[in-house]
C-alpha positions as CSV (number, residue, x, y, z in Angstrom):
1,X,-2.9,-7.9,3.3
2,X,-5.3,-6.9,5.7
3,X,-5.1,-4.4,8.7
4,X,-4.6,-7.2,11.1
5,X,-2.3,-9.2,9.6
6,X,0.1,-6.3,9.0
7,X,0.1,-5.3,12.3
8,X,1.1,-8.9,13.5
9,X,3.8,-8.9,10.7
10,X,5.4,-5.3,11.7
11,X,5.3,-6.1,15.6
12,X,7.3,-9.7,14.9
13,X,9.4,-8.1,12.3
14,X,10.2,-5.1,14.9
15,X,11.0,-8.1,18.1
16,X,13.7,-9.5,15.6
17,X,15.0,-6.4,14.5
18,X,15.4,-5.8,18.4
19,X,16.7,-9.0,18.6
20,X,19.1,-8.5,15.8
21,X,20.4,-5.0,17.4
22,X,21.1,-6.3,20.1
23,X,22.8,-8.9,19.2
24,X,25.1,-7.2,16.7
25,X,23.5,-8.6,13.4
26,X,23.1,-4.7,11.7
27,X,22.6,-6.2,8.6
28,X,19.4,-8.4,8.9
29,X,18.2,-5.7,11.4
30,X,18.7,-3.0,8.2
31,X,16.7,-5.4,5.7
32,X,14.1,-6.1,8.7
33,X,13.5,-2.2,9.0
34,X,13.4,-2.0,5.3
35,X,10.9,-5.1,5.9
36,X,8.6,-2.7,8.1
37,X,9.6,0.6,6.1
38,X,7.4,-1.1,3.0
39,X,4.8,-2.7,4.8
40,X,3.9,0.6,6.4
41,X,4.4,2.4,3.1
42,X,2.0,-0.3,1.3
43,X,-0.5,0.0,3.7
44,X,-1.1,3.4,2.4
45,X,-0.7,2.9,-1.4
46,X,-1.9,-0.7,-1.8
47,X,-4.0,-0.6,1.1
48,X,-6.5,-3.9,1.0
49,X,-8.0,-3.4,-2.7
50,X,-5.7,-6.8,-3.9
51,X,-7.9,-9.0,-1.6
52,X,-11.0,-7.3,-2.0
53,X,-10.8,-7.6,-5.8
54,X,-10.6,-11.3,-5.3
55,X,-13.8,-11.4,-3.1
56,X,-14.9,-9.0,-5.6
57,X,-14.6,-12.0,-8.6
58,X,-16.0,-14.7,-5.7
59,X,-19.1,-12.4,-5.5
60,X,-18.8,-12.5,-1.9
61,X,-19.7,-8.5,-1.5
62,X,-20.1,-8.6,2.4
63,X,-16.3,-9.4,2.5
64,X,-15.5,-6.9,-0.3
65,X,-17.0,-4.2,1.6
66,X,-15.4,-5.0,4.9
67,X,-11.5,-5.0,3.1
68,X,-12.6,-1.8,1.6
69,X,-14.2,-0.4,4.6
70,X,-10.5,-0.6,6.1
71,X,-9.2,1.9,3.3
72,X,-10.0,5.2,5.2
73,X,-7.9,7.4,2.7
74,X,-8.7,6.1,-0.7
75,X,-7.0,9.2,-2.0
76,X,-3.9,7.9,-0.9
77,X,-4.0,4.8,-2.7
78,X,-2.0,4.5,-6.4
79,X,-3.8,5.2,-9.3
80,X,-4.0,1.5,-9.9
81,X,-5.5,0.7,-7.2
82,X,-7.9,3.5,-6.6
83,X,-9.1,2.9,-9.8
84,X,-10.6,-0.6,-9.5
85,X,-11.5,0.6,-5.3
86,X,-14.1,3.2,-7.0
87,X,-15.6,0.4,-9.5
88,X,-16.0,-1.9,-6.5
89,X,-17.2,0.9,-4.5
90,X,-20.1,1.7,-7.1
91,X,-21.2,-1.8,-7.8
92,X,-21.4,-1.9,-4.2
93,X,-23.8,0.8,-3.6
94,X,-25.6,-0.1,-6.8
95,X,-26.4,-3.3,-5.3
96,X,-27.3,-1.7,-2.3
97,X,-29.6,1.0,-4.3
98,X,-28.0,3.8,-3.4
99,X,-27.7,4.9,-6.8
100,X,-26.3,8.7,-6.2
101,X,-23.4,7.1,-4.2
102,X,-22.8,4.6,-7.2
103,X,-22.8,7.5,-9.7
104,X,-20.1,9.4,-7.5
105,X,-17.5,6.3,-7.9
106,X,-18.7,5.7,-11.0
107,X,-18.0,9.4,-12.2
108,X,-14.7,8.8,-10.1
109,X,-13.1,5.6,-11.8
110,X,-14.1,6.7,-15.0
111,X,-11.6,9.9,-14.8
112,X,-8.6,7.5,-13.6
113,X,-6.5,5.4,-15.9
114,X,-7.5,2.0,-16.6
115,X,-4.7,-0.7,-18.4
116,X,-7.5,-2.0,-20.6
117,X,-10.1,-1.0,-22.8
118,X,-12.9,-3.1,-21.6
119,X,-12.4,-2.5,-18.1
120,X,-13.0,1.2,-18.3
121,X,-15.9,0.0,-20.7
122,X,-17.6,-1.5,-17.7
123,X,-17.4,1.6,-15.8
124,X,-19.0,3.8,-18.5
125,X,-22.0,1.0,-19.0
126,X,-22.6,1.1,-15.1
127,X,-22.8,4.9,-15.6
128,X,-25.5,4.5,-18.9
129,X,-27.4,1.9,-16.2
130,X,-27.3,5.1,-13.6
131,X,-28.2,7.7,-16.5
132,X,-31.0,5.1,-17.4
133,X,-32.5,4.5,-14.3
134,X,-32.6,8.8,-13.6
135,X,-34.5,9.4,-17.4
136,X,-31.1,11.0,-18.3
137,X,-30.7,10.0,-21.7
138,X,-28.9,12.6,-23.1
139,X,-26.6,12.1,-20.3
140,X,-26.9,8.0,-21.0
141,X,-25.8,8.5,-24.9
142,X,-22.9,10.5,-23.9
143,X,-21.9,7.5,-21.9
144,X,-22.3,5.1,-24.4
145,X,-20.7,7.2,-27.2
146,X,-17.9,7.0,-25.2
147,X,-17.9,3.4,-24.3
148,X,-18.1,2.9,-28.5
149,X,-15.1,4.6,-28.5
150,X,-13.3,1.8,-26.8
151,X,-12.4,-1.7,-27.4
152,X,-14.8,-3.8,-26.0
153,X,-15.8,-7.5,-25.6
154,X,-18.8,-9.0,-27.7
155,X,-21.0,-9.3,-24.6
156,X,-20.0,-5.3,-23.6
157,X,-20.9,-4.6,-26.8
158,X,-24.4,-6.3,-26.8
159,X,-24.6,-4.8,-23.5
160,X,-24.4,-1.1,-25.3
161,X,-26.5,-2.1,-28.1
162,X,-29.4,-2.9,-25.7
163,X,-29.0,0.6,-24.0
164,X,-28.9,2.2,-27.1
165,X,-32.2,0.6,-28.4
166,X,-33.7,2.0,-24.7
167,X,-32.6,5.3,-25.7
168,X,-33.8,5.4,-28.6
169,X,-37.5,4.5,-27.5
170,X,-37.2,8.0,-25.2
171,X,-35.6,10.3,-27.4
């Protein structure tokens, strides 16, 4: 849920919890506050990451960035979250060629936990890319050792074997 919208949720949800203290209804007003209680406690720990991921998947980057943008403590988020925030973070600066930046939330989701192999897999091949582009190879192999560590899709796979043959040409 976005920023907006859960203001305009909280604000309605707190007239008909007036509405239903004043009117006697302590029941519906106690679920309403609980209502308001975890929209203000998601906003914090969820924060916007859910719909960014999906504009994320569209491709739609402009939109990822703005839903992301809204996060102002991302060290508040849940691990679960803040781990795919930091990946969407990097490809986002990688695509806008600020590669230090895209190293930093690189370096950061790669250090949080990930539910599946090949998701932290893409994280370690953005960070051989990085290591790549800087002539760190030594740097790069570490990467991919670790990424052959994992289970990985075919394509990820392929996707190591290529930037191990680069390496290989430089070292």
């Amino acid at each position: 849920m976005t920023i907006k919208a859960r203001i305009a949720v909280i604000f309605i949800a707190a007239l008909l919890l007036g509405y239903g203290l004043y009117q006697g209804h302590y029941q519906t007003a106690v679920l309403l506050a609980g209502g308001i209680g975890y929209l203000i406690w998601s906003h914090f720990r969820e924060g916007s990451v859910f719909l960014a991921t999906q504009a994320f998947h569209r491709q739609d980057y402009e939109k990822t960035k703005n839903l992301l943008s809204e996060i102002k403590n991302p060290d508040t988020l849940r691990k679960g979250r803040r781990n795919f925030y930091e990946f969407m973070m990097g490809n986002i600066a990688l695509k806008e060629d600020r590669i230090d930046e895209a190293e930093y939330h690189f370096q950061l989701a790669s250090r949080l936990p990930w539910k599946k192999d090949n998701e932290k897999g893409m994280v370690m091949i953005n960070l051989a890319n990085i290591a790549l582009r800087k002539t760190d190879y030594e740097r790069a192999r570490a990467y991919t050792d670790v990424a052959n560590k994992l289970h990985l899709t075919a394509r990820q796979a392929s996707i190591i074997t290529k930037i191990e043959n680069e390496i290989s040409k430089h070292l």
